[in-house]
N, C-alpha and C positions, 0 to 999 in steps of 0.2 A: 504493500500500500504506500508504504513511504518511498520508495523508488516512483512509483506510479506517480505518486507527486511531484516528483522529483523533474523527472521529465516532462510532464505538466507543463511546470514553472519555465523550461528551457525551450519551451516550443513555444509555449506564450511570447519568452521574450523575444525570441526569435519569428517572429508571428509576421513582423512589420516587413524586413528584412526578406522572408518567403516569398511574400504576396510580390513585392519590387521586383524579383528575380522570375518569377513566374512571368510578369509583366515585360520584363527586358527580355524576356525569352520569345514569346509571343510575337512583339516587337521586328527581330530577328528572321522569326519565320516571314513574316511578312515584307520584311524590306530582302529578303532571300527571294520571296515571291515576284518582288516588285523587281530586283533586277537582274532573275532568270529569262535569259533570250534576248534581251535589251541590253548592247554592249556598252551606251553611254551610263545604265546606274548601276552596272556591276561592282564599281566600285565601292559603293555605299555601303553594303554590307560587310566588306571584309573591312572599312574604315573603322565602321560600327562596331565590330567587332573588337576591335583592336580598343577602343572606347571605353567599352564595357570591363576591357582587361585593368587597364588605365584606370577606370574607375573604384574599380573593387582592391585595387593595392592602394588607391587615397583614403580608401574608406577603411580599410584593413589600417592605415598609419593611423587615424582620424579618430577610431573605435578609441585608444586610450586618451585623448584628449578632451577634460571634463567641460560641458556647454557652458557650466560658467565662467571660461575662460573667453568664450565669445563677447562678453559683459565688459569684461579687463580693456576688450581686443575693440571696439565696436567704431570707436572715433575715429582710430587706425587706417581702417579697413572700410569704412567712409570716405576718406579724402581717397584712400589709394583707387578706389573704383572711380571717382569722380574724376580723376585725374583720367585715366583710360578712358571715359566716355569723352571728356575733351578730346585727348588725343585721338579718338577713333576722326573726330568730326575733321581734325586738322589732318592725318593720313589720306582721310575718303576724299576731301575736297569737295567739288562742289557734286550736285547727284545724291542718290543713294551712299550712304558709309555707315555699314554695321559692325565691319570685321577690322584687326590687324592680322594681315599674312603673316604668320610663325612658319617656315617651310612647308610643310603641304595641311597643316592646320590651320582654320580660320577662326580664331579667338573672337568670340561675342560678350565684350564686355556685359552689354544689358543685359542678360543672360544671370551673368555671377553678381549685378548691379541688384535682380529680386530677391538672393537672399543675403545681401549685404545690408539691404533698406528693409527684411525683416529683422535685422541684430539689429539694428539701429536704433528703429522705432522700441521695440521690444525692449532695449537699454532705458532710453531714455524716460518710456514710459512706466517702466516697471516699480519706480521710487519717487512717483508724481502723481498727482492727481491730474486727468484729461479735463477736468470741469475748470479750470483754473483756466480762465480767459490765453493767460501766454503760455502753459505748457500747450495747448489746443494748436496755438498759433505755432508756438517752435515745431509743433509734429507736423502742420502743413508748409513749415518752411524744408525739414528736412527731407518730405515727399516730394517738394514743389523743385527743389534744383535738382535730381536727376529726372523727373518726369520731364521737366523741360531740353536737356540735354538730349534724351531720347527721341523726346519729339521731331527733335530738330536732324534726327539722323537722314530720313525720316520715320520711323519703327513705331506706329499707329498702336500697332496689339498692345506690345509690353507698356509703353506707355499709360494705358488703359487697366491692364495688371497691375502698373503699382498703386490706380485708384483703387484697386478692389483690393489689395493688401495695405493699404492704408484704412478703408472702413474696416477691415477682420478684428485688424489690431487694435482700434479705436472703439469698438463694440464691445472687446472681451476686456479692454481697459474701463469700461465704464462709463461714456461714451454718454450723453444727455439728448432727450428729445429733439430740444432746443437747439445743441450742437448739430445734430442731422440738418434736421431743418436748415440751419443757416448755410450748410455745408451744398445742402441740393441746389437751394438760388443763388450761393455763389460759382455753382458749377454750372447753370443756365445762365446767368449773367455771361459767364464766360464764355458759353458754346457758341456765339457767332464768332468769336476771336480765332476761337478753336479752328470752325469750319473752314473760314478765308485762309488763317494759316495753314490748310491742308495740302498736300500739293492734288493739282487738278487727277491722276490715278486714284489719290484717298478719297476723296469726294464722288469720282465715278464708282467706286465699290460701295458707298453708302447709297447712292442711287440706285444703283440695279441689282442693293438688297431690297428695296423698298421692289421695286420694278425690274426681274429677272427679265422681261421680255422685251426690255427699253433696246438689250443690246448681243443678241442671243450669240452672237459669230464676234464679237469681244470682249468689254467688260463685265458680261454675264453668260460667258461659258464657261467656264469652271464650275460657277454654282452648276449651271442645267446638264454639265455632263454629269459630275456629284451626286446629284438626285437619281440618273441614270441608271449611275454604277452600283448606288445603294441598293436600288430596285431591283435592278437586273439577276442581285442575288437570289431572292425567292425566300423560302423556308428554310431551305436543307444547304444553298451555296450550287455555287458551279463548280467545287470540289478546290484542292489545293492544286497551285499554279496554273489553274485554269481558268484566271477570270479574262475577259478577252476587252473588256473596257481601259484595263491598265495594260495588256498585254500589246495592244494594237496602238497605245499612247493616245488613246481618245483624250483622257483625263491627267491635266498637266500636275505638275509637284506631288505625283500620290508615293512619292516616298517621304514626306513630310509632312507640307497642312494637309494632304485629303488619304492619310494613309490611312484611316479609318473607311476611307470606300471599298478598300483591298476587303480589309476582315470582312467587310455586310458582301461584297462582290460573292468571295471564293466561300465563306463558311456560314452566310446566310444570316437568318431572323436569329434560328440557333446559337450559332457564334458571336454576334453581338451584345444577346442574351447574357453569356458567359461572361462577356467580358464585360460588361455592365454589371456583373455578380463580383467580379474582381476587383473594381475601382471600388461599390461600396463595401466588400468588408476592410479596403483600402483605408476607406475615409475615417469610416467605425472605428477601428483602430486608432487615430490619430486621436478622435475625438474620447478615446478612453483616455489615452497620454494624458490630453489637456484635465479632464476629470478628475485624475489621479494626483497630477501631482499638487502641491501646495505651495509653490515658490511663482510667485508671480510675473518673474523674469520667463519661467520655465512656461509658463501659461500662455503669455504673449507669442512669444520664439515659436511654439508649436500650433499657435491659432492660426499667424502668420502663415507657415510653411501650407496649413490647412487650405487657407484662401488662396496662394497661389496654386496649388493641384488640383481645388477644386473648382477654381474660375480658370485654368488652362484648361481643362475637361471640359467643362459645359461649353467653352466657347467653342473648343477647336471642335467637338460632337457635333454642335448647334450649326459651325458656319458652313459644315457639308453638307447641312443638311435644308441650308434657307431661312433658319432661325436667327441666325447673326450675321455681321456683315462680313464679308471673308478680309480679318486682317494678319492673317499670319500666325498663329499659334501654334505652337506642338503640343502634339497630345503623348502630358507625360509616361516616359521611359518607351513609349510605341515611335515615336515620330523620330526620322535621321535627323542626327544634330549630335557632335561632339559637347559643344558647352554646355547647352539644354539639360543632357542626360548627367555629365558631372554634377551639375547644381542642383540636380533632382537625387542625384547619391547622396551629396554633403547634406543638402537637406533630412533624408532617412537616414542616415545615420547617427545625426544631434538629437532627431526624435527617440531612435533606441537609447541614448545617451540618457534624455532626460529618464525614459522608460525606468530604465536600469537604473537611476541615483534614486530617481522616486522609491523606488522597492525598497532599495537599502535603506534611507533614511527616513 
């Protein structure tokens, strides 16, 4: 009986951890899918691969380093990102610039920028009260300069993600009516600034979310092939590597934002099923973490991490599907992306982190 608990408790805490790797696994097969026979994305998955290696020896260092070292670390680690999101803008020039070229890796600061702005927030707000007119104001200063940096890459989604990791942590901080409120019409005050500053692509994607049919052969192909591909799978899938929607390249970026049309394509109503059974005992988890423990740093840091996995899900789900406007999102540990997938490790691994000191203490 006491072994039987024994292992219990090791599976439990290992529980988080499982679900991830089942996840990254999935992932794999899918971007294995995606670029079987297609000799420009072959290379995605043995990159991904090589990622996932990479990832599991930072997280293997990472496991003995305790998350309230992150708290010590937070201002640090703040400037040094903001520095890189400059840098990226001064690299890229004028156009698009998300990445610094590292030899054949393409470093995405904004990336490592969403869990650097949940230690952040999570620091400063952990030994404050939110209701306090200037703690309120400093949390939307310290969201407000990289959300603007980002903006200006121009990188619309994450942008977007760190508003929704800024209300998570604001909410689980204790967050006031009246705060909301003030926080919505100044976010509508703001949205014609927003809009104009869009570039003319961002604004065509918010367009023919409203109106798919405004531009069906350009900025509304993606959605109507997406919808296609999701269909096309049926109940049961058109089997593994044989979906002919990504196969035939009808459906652009589906080793990324629309790699979720692969899974509904090849493995159906079924398969989606599943994998929507995977994200929630995903979540469920997290949200035990947060229940558990009692340290309010540790409460934040994990709400945080919460709200980014569970608004890159519903979005990157939603924008294949017509629900949202397609701006770019990965769907965590499934979608190619080097930095993505790091920052979605470093994140599960502070979660186990808190998991694990809660128990003890």
């Amino acid at each position: 009986m006491r072994i039987f608990r024994y292992l219990k408790s090791k599976f439990d805490s290992y529980f988080l951890l499982i679900l991830t790797y089942i996840l990254i696994f999935t992932g794999l097969l899918l971007l294995y899918s995606a670029s079987k026979g297609v000799i420009s994305k072959s290379g995605f998955f043995i990159k991904q691969c090589i990622w996932v290696v990479a990832g599991t020896g930072i997280i293997s260092f990472l496991k003995g380093v305790n998350y309230r070292e992150l708290k010590r670390s937070a201002v640090f680690l703040y400037f040094i990102i903001l520095f890189f999101l400059m840098l990226v803008l001064l690299v890229g020039g004028k156009g698009v610039s998300r990445w610094i070229k590292l030899g054949w890796f393409n470093f995405q600061p904004s990336e490592f920028a969403k869990f650097v702005l949940i230690v952040t927030l999570a620091s400063y707000l952990s030994n404050k009260s939110v209701r306090r007119f200037s703690v309120f104001v400093g949390s939307m200063i310290i969201v407000g300069i990289p959300f603007f940096l980002v903006l200006m890459q121009p990188n619309l989604g994450t942008a977007f993600i760190f508003i929704f990791i800024f209300l998570g942590i604001l909410y689980q901080a204790g967050m006031s009516k009246k705060q909301f409120f003030a926080l919505f019409f100044f976010v509508l005050l703001l949205s014609p600034v927003l809009w104009f500053g869009m570039k003319p692509y961002q604004r065509e994607r918010i367009l023919t979310f409203i109106n798919p049919g405004r531009d069906p052969l350009g900025a509304g192909y993606n959605l109507l092939q997406s919808k296609i591909t999701i269909g096309s799978g049926g109940f049961l899938g058109k089997g593994f590597l044989k979906g002919t929607q990504t196969k035939l390249a009808f459906l652009p970026e589906y080793h990324t934002d629309f790699i979720f049309c692969i899974l509904a394509e090849e493995f159906g109503f079924i398969g989606v099923i599943l994998l929507l059974f995977l994200y929630y005992l995903f979540f469920k988890k997290i949200v035990e973490i947060i229940s558990f423990t009692s340290d309010k740093f540790a409460q934040l840091l994990a709400s945080g991490i919460l709200t980014l996995f569970l608004s890159q899900f519903a979005i990157n789900i939603g924008m294949t599907m017509g629900l949202f406007p397609v701006v770019g999102i990965p769907l965590p540990f499934i979608s190619y992306g080097g930095s993505s997938l790091l920052t979605s490790l470093i994140c599960v691994i502070f979660l186990k982190n808190i998991q694990d000191s809660s128990t003890i203490f």
